[in-house]
C-alpha distance (Angstrom), angle and dihedral (degrees) to the residues before:
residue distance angle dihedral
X1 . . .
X2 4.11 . .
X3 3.96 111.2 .
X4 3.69 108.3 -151.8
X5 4.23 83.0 175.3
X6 3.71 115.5 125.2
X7 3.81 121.8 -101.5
X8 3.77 117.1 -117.0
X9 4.03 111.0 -85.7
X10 4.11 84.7 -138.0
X11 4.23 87.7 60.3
X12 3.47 104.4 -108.5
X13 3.70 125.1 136.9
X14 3.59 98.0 -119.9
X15 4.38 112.9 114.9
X16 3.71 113.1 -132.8
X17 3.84 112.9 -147.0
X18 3.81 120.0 -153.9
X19 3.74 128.7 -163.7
X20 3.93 154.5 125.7
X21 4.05 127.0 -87.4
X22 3.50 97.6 -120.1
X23 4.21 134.8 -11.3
X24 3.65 98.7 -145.4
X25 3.42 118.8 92.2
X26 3.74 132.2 112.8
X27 4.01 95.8 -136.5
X28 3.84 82.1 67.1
X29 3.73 95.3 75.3
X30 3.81 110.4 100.0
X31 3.21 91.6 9.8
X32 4.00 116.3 56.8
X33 3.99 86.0 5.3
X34 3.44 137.8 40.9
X35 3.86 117.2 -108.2
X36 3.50 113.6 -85.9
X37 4.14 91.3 13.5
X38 3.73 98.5 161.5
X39 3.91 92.3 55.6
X40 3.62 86.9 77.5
X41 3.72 114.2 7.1
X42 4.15 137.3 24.3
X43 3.51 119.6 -107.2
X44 3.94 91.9 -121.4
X45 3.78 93.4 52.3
X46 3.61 93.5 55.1
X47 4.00 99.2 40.7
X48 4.19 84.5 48.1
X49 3.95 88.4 62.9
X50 4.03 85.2 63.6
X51 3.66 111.4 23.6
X52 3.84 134.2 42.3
X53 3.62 101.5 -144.3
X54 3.69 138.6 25.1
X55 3.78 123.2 -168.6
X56 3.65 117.1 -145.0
X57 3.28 107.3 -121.5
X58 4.18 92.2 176.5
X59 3.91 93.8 74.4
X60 3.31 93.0 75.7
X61 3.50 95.7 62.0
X62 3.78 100.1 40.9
X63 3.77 121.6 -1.7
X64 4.28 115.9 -99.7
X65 3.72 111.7 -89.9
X66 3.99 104.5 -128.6
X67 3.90 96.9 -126.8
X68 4.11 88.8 47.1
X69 4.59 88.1 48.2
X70 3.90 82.3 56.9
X71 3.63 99.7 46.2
X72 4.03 93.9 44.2
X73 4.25 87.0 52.1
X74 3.75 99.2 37.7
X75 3.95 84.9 48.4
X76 3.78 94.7 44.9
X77 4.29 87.7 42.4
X78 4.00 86.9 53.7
X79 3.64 91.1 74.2
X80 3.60 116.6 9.4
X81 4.33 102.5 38.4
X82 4.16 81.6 -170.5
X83 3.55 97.8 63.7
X84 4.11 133.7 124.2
X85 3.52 143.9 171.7
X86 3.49 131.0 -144.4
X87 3.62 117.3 -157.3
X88 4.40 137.7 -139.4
X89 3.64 106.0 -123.8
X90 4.23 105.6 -122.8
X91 3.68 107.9 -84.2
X92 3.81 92.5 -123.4
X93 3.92 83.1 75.9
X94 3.75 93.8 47.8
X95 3.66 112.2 22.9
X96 3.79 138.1 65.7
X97 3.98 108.8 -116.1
X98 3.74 83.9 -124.3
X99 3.53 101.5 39.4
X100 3.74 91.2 147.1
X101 3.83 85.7 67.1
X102 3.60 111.6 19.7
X103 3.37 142.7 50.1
X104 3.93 121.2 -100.2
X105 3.83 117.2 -119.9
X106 3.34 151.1 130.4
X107 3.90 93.6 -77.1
X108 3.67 93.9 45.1
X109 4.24 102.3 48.4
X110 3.34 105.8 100.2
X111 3.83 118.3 -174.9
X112 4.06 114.3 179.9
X113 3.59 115.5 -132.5
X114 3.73 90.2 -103.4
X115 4.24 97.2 58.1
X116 3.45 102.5 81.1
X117 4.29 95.7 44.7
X118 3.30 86.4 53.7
X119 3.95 105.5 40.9
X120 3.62 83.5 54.4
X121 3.84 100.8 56.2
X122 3.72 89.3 55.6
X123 3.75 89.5 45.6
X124 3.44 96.6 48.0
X125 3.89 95.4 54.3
X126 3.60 85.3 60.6
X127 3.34 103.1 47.6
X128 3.81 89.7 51.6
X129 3.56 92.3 58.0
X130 4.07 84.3 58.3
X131 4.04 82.9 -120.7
X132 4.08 97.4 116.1
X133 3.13 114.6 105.9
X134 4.08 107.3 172.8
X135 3.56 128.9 -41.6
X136 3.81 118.4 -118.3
X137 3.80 120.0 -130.0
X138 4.16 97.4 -166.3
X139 3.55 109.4 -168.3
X140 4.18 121.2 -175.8
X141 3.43 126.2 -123.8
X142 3.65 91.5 -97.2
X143 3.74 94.6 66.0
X144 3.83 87.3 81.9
X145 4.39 131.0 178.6
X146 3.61 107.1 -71.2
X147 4.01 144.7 124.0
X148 3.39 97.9 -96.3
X149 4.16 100.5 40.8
X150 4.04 80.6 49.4
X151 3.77 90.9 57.2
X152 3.14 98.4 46.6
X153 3.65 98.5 42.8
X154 3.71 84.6 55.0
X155 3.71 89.3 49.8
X156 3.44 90.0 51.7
X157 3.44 99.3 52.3
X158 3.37 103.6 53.0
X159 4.02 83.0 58.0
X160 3.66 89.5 61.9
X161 4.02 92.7 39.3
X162 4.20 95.1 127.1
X163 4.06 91.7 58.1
X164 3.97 127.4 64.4
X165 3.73 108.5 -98.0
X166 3.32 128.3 -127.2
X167 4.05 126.7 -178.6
X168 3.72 138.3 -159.3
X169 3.57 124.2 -174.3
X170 3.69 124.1 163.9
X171 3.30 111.4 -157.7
X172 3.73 134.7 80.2
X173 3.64 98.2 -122.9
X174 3.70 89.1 74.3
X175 3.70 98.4 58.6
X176 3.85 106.6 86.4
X177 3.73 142.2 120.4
X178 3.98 92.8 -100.7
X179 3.86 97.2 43.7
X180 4.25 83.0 57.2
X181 3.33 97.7 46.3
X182 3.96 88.0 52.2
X183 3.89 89.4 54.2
X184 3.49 86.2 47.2
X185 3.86 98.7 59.6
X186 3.55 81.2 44.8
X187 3.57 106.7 46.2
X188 3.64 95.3 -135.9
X189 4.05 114.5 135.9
X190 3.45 127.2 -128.1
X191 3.34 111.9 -125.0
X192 4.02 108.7 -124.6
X193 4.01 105.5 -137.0
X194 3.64 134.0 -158.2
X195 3.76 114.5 -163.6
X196 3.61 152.2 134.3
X197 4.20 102.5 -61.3
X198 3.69 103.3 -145.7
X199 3.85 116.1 145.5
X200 3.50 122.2 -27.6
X201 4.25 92.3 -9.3
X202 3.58 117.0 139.5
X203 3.75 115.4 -106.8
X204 4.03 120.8 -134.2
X205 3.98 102.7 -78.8
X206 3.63 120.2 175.3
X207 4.03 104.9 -130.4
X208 3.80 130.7 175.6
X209 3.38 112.0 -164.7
X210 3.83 103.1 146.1
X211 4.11 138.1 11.0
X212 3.82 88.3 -81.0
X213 3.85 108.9 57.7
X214 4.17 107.2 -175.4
X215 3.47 136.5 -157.3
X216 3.96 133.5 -151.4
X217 3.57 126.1 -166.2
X218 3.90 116.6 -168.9
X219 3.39 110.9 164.6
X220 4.22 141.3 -103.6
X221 3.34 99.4 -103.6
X222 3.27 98.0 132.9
X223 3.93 109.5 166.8
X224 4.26 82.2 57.8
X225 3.59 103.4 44.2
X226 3.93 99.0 96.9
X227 3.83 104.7 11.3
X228 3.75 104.5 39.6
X229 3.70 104.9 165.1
X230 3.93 84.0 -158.2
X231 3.89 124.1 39.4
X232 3.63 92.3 -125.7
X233 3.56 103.6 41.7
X234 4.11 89.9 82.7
X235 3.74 87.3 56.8
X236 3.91 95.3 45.9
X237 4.01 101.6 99.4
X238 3.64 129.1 114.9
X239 4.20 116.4 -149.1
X240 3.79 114.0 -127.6
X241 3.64 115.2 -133.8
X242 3.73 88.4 -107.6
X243 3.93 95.2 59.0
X244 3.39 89.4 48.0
X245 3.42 91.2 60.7
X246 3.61 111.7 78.9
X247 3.82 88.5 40.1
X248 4.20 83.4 62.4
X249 4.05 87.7 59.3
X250 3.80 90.0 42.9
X251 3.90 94.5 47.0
X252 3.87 82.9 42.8
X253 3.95 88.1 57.4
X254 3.47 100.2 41.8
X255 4.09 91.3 54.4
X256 3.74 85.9 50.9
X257 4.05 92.4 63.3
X258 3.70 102.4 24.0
X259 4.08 129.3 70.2
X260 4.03 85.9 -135.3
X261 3.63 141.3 1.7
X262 3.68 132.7 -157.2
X263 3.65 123.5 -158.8
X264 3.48 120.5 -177.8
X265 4.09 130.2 -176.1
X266 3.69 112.9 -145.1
X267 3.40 98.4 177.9
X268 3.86 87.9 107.5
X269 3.54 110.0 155.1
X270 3.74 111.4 125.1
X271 3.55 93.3 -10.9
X272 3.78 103.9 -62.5
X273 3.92 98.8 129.8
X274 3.85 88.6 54.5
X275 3.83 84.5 51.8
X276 3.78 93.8 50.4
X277 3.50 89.9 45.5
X278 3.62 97.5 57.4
X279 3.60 91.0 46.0
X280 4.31 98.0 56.3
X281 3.91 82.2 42.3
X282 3.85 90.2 64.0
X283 3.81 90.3 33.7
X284 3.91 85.6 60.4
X285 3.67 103.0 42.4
X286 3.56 99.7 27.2
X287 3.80 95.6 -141.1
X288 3.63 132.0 103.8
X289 3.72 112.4 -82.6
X290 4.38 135.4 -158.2
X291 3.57 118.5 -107.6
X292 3.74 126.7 163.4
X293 3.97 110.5 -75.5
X294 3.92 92.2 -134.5
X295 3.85 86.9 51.9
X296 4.05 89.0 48.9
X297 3.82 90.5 51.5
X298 4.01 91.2 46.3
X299 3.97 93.2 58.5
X300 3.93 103.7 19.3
X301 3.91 92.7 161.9
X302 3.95 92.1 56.2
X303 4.03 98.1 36.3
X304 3.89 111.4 25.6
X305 3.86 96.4 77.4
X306 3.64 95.0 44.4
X307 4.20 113.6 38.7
X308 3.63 129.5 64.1
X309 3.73 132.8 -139.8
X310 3.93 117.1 -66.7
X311 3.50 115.4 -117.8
X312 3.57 130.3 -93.3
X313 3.35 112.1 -87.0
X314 3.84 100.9 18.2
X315 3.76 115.1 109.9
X316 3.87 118.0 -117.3
């Protein structure tokens, strides 16, 4: 497959891949998109023109029909031949039923016989297409280091086996020299987390434990992060230019030991993880990058200095 991924500013070989969790989401309209987008273009097709990588942020909610995983890559190939998707594991794999209330762990996961059949027909569709980057398994910080969360995580990823794996964990316990060198017999990649630290919440490490190393930006906002009285309002936080900036020399790092690397902003409401996306993409390369004109017009201050002119044709 074409990589359209930048190179690593520090020379190594290694692609980075930079992209938005997620593309759905109504607060996007006049701001990432153009009103009335879908009328006249999908939402993939237009984020591929910017970004090289999108993760899905929908399986986890409900698992990816087969005939939608082919539209979103054949879309997304249309315009940008580079492109790839990474992909949230279904929260019945990952998530307490009653999250809201209990803890998440081994004894409270509960998968129905039918999850895994059908997260794998969705996967599979993409994967054909030669669009699949990794699958995500996101795990909260309740889902913390212990003999029964390691079974099961084991368990779990020899269910998952064919894909490349991808793991979030949350909390601190996790992040130890014997956890790593268990990803590392397994090539699975620990996924490298920024986040609100409060308590025991793991703070943003810079891991290679496979030949894709992946990054996840959440956000700093802090008095949200576990009592959001709105979904979104954990997720609305915009990166200054000087947080950003030790997450360039980890990204930087990563790329020089790993074959790929994925980051991904998920700080998504009203369009701030594409913004912060843009932004560590010029960090990296340090050239002037595309973004979406309406998006440039929306935050001047951040984009202006760093993005250059669509191209003709494109909608912006």
């Amino acid at each position: 497959m074409q990589m359209n991924a930048v190179s690593s500013s520090a020379g190594s070989v290694g692609k980075i891949y930079f992209g938005t969790a997620g593309w759905s989401y109504q607060d996007w309209e006049g701001i990432v998109y153009p009103e009335q987008l879908k009328r006249t273009q999908h939402p993939v097709e237009y984020l591929a023109q910017y970004f090289d990588l999108v993760e899905i942020n929908t399986s986890f909610y409900g698992h990816i029909k087969p005939e939608i995983g082919k539209l979103w890559c054949r879309k997304a190939a249309a315009v940008n031949p580079g492109f790839l998707f990474t992909a949230k594991l279904n929260r019945a794999f990952t998530h307490s039923p009653a999250a809201v209330v209990e803890s998440t762990s081994a004894a409270t996961i509960k998968p129905n016989s039918e999850d895994e059949k059908l997260a794998k027909e969705g996967l599979d569709s993409m994967a054909a297409e030669g669009r699949l980057g990794a699958l995500l398994l996101q795990f909260p910080f309740s889902f913390k280091n212990t003999n029964a969360n390691r079974d099961y995580l084991e368990a779990l990823l020899l269910r998952f086996k064919e894909y490349p794996l991808a793991v979030e964990v949350r909390h601190t316990s996790w992040n130890n020299e014997g956890i790593l060198r268990y990803f590392g017999q397994k090539a699975v990649s620990f996924v490298n987390i920024d986040q609100p630290l409060l308590g025991k919440s793991l703070s943003g490490t810079e891991h290679v434990t496979a030949p894709l190393a992946y990054v996840r930006l959440h956000g700093r906002n802090y008095d949200q992060w576990f009592e959001a009285d709105r979904a979104q309002d954990r997720y609305n936080y915009l990166y200054t230019a000087s947080e950003l900036g030790p997450w360039k020399d980890k990204i930087a790092k990563l790329a020089n030991q790993a074959a790929v690397t994925f980051v991904v902003a998920n700080n998504h409401f009203e369009g701030k993880a594409a913004v912060n996306a843009i932004q560590l993409k010029h960090m990296i390369t340090g050239h002037p990058v595309k973004a979406p004109g309406i998006l440039v017009r929306h935050y001047p201050a951040e984009l202006e200095p760093i993005t250059e002119t669509a191209p003709p044709g494109l909608v912006s």
